[in-house]
N, C-alpha and C positions, 0 to 999 in steps of 0.2 A: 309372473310371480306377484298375486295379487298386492301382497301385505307390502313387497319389499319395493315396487318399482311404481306401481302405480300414481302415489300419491307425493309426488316431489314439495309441493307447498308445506308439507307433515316432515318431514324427512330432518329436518336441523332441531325439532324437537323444543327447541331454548330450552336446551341443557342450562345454561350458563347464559341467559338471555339478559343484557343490561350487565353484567358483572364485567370487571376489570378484569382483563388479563394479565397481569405485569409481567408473565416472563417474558409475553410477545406485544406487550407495551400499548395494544390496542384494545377496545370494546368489541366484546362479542355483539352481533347484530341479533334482531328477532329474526324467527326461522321465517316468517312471509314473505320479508324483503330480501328473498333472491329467489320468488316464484314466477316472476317476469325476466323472460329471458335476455330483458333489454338490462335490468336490473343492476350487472356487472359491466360498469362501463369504463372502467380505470384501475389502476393496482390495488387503490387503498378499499377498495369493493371487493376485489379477489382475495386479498391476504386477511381482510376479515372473516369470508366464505371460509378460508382456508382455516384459521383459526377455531372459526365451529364446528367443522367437520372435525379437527385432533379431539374436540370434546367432543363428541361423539362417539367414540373408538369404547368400546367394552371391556371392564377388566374382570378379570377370573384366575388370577392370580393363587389369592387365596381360595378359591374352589378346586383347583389343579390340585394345590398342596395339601388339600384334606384329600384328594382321593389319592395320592400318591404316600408316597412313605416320609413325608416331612414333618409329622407330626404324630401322637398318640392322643387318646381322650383323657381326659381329664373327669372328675367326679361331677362336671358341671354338663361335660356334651348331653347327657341324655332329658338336659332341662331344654333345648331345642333339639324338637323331632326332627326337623329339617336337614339342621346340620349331623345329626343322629343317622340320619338315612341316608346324605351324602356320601357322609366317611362308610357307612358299610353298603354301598353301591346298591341303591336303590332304582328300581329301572325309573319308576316316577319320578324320583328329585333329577335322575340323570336328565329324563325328556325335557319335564318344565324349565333346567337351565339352559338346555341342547335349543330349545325355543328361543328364550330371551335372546343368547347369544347370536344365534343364526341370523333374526333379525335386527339388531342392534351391530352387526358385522356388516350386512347386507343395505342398512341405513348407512351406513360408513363410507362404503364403496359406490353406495348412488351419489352421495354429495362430494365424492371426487370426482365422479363423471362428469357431474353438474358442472364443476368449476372447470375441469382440462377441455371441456366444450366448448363455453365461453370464454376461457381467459385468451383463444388465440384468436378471439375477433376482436382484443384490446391493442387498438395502434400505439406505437411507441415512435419516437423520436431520436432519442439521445440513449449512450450507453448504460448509464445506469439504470435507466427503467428498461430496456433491453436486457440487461446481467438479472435485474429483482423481476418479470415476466418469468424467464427461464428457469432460478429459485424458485418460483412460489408451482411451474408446475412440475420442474424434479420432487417437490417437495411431497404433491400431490400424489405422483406416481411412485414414492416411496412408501407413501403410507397406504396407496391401494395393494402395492407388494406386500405390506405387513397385513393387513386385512384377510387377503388371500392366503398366504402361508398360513397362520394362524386357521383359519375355516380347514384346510390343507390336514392339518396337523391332527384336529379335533375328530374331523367329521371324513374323513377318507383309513382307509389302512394303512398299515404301514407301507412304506416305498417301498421295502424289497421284495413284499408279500407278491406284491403284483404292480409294475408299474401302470398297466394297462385298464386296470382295477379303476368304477369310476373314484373321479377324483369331486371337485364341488362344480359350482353352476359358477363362469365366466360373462362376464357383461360388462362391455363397454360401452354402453347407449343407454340414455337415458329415454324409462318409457315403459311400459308395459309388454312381457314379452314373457314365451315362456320355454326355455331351451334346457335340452338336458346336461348331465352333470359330465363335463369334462373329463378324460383318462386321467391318473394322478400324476402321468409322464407330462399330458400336454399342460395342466395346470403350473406344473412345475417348468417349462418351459416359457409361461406365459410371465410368471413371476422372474426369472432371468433377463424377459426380456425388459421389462418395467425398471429393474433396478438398472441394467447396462444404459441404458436411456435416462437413469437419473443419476449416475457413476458421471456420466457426459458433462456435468453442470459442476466447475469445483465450488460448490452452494459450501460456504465457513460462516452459519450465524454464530448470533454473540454470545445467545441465549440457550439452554438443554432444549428447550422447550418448542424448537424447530428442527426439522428430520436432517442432515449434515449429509454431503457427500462419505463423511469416514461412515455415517448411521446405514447408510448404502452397503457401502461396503461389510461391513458389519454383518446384516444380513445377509449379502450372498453370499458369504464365507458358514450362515448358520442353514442357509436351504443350501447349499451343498453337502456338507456334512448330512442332512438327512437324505438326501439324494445319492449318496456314499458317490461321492465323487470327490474324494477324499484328496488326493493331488490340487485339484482347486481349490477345496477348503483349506488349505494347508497355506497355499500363497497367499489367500488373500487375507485369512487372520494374520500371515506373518505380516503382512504391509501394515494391519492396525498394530502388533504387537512393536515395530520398530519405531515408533513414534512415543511411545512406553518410556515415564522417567519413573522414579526411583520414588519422587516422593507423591506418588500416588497411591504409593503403599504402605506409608507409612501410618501408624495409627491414628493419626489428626487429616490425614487423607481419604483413609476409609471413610471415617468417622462423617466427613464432610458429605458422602451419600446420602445421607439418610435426614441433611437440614433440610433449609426451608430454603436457601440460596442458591441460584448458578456457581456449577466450577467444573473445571477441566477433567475431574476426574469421572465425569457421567460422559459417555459419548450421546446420549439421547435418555430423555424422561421425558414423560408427560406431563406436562404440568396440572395441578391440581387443585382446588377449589379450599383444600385442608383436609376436608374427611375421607379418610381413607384406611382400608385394613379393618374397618370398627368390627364386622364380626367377628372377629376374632375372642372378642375379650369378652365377657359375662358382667365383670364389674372393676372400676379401677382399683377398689378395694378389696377387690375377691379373687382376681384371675381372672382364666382365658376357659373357654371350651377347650381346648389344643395346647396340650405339651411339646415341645421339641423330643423328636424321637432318639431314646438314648442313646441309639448308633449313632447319632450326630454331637460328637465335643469338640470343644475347642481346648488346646491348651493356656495356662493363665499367660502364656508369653504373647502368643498368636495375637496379632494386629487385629484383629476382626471379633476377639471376644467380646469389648468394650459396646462393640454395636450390633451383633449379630444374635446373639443370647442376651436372655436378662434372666437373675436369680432371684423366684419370687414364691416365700411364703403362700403355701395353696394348703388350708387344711391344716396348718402347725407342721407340714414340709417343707423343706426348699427344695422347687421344683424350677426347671429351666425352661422357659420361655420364652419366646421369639423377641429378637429385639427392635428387628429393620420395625419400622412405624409404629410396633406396637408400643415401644419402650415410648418415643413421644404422644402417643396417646395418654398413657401416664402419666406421664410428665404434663399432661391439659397441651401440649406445643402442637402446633399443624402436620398437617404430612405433605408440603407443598408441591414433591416431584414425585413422579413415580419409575421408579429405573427399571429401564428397559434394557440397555444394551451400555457396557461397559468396559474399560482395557482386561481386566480379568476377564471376561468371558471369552477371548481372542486366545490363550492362554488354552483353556480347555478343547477349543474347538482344535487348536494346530496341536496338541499332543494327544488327542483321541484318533485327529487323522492322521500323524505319524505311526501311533501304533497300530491302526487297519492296517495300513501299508507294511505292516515289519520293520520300520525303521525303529527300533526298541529305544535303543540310545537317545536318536533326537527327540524323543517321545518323553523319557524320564527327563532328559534337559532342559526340556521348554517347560513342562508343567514345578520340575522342582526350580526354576526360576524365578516361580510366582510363588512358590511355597518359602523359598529361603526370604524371598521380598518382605512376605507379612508375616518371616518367624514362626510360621508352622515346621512340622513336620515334615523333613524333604522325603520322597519313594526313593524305596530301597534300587541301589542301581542292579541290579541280578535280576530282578523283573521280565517278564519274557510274556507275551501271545496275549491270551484271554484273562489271566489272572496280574498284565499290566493295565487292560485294560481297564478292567472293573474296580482295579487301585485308581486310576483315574479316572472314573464316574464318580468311586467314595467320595473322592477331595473334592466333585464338581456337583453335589449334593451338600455336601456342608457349604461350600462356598454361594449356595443357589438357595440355601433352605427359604422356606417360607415366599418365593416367587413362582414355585407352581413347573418350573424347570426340570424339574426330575421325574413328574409323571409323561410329560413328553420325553424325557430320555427313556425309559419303561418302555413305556409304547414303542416306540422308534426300534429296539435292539430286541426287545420280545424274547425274553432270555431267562426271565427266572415269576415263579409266582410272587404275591405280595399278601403279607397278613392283614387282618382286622382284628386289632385285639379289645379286648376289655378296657375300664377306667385305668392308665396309667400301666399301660400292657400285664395284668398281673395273669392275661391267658388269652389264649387265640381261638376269636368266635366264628371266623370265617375265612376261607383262600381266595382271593382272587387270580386266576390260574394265568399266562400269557396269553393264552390264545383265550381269553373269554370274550364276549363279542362286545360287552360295555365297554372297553377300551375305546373301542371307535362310537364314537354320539351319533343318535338317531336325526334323521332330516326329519324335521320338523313337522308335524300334519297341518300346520298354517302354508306351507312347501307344495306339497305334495296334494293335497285337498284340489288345489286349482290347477294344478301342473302336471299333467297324464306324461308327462315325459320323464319325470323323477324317477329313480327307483332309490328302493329305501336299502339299508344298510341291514348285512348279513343279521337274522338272531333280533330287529327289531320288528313288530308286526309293522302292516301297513294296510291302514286303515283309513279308506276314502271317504 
């Protein structure tokens, strides 16, 4: 893989080169100085490494959520053709971001390689640098797990289409090499075994902004669930859900998501530079390209209205628009975390796999526990099969809008089309069907160009 592996001295980019970290208290380093393999001779050299590599990581959050149903256009999308062609699934805007991401995923996963290579020829002495060694590479091999699912999710089919179906390209060697694309079975395999392996380390930073034994867990409770291995996923969201208090839901708990500070109620964010979300918005006095899709309300009671919507004059309208970042955009305030993984998501995950399973009851229990929590809407308890289910994706869409989470559930369950309407849905210009083949992103011709062992994804050419 020319682009992706060859050139390790390139690979740290200086994202963030000289800039303070403060959630993880340290100086990101320039990306040269861990081109010498001698380079990493101590902790405070690895958790630096470590540090660059989290900025590194790609977000597409808001690109998910324009191709998914989290939002509708507004009078202003069609003044970027970009986001114009995004939202109505353009095979171009889908490549060129299928590109960026691919390698910006695959820079990710080389500069963990780089560091779980080196950090085990760093000799220790005494327990604490013993406990912080074994942290900083769970930490490593949590975020190559997340790299991988994520590639996983985008750029392979769905899991039940075909397990055996390839899945993405694996690599644990730093280096130039050119191997084909894993089954989506052993991929998934490979990512179980990276978190069980970082599950092993009870790693309790202080900080969002480092990957947690619960962040672990976390994740393999969300690759099961796409693996429908639905009994698994069930126990091990329940383990994060029992740790769960009361006032994490409360309005000023929510709320606290979406600051600039560490707190309990984020299991894992990225930490963030400030800018973040900005496409979204057209002008802080005009609005957003992207309305909230009217199927998504919240009630005035609901704990989450305060931060999850905001009500903003478009046109001598009030129209509702997204609140998580965009609202502090507005407001000129940073976006300092970016949430990734949270006790509500624990929540959706054990009552989507109770109701796979037919347990209807503990299905409507667990998720209206979380609805009676932040004062929504509790599901009706009568509720039974396919049409509980899909009451618990609703409420796992409005509680996810605007993080890109529901065009992965879409994909995942391939169960019904999706529209593309006009400015502020007032007609429907296009279907995009379940089985269309844009759902799964094309491998990349920066991929494939040098890599005769690729093959390319169903419905994309491929072109050497």
């Amino acid at each position: 893989m020319k682009m992706t592996f060859k050139y390790l001295s390139h690979l740290l980019m200086a994202v963030l080169c000289g800039t303070l970290l403060t959630a993880c208290t340290i100086n990101i380093p320039p990306a040269d100085e861990y081109s010498d393999p001698d380079a990493i001779s101590g902790l405070k050299q690895a958790r630096s490494l470590l540090a660059s590599t989290y900025a590194l990581y790609p977000h597409c959050e808001f690109e998910l959520s324009v191709m998914g149903e989290d939002f509708m256009p507004t009078n202003y999308t069609n003044k970027d053709i970009s986001k114009q062609n995004l939202y109505s699934w353009k095979d171009s805007e889908i490549t060129t971001m299928a590109e960026n991401l691919w390698l910006q995923f695959y820079n990710t996963i080389a500069s963990c390689n780089t560091l779980l290579e080196r950090v085990e020829k760093i000799e220790v002495t005494n327990d604490n640098d013993k406990f912080s060694k074994t942290a900083i590479i769970s930490e490593a091999k949590t975020l190559k797990a997340l790299c991988y699912f994520k590639l996983l999710q985008l750029y392979a089919p769905a899991y039940d289409r075909n397990p055996q179906a390839d899945g993405i390209i694996l690599t644990d060697k730093v280096g130039l090499k050119f191997p084909k694309r894993s089954s989506i079975a052993t991929c998934t395999d490979s990512i179980r075994a990276l978190l069980t392996q970082a599950t092993g380390v009870n790693n309790v930073p202080t900080a969002n902004g480092w990957l947690s034994r619960k962040a672990a867990i976390y994740l393999q409770a969300e690759v099961e669930l796409y693996a429908e291995n639905y009994s698994k996923a069930v126990q091990l969201a329940e383990d994060i859900i029992k740790d769960c208090s009361t006032d994490m839901f409360t309005q000023g708990g929510i709320e606290s998501l979406w600051t600039t500070t560490s707190n309990k109620n984020r299991i894992f964010a990225f930490y963030n530079d400030g800018s973040y979300y900005t496409s979204i918005q057209f002008g802080a006095a005009n609005g957003d390209y992207f309305a909230v899709n009217p199927n998504i309300s919240f009630t005035p009671e609901d704990h989450r209205t305060s931060s999850y919507v905001l009500t903003f004059n478009m046109d001598g309208t009030p129209r509702t628009l997204l609140g998580k970042y965009n609202k502090n955009l507005k407001a000129g305030t940073d976006n300092r975390y970016i949430d990734m993984m949270r006790p509500a998501g624990a929540y959706f995950i054990a009552a989507e796999s109770y109701a796979q399973l037919g347990q209807n009851a503990k299905a409507i229990s667990t998720i209206n526990a979380y609805l009676n929590a932040v004062k929504a809407t509790p599901l009706t308890e009568t509720l039974t099969g396919e049409t509980l289910i899909d009451a618990i994706l609703q409420e796992k869409q409005k509680e996810f809008v605007g993080e890109g989470q529901g065009f992965l559930d879409l994909k995942r369950l391939h169960k019904r089309s999706i529209h593309r309407g006009s400015a502020f849905n007032k007609g429907i210009i296009s279907t995009i069907k379940a089985d269309d083949y844009r759902w799964t992103f094309p491998i990349p011709r920066s991929e494939y160009r040098y890599n005769e062992n690729v093959t390319q994804n169903e419905g994309w050419p491929l072109n050497r």
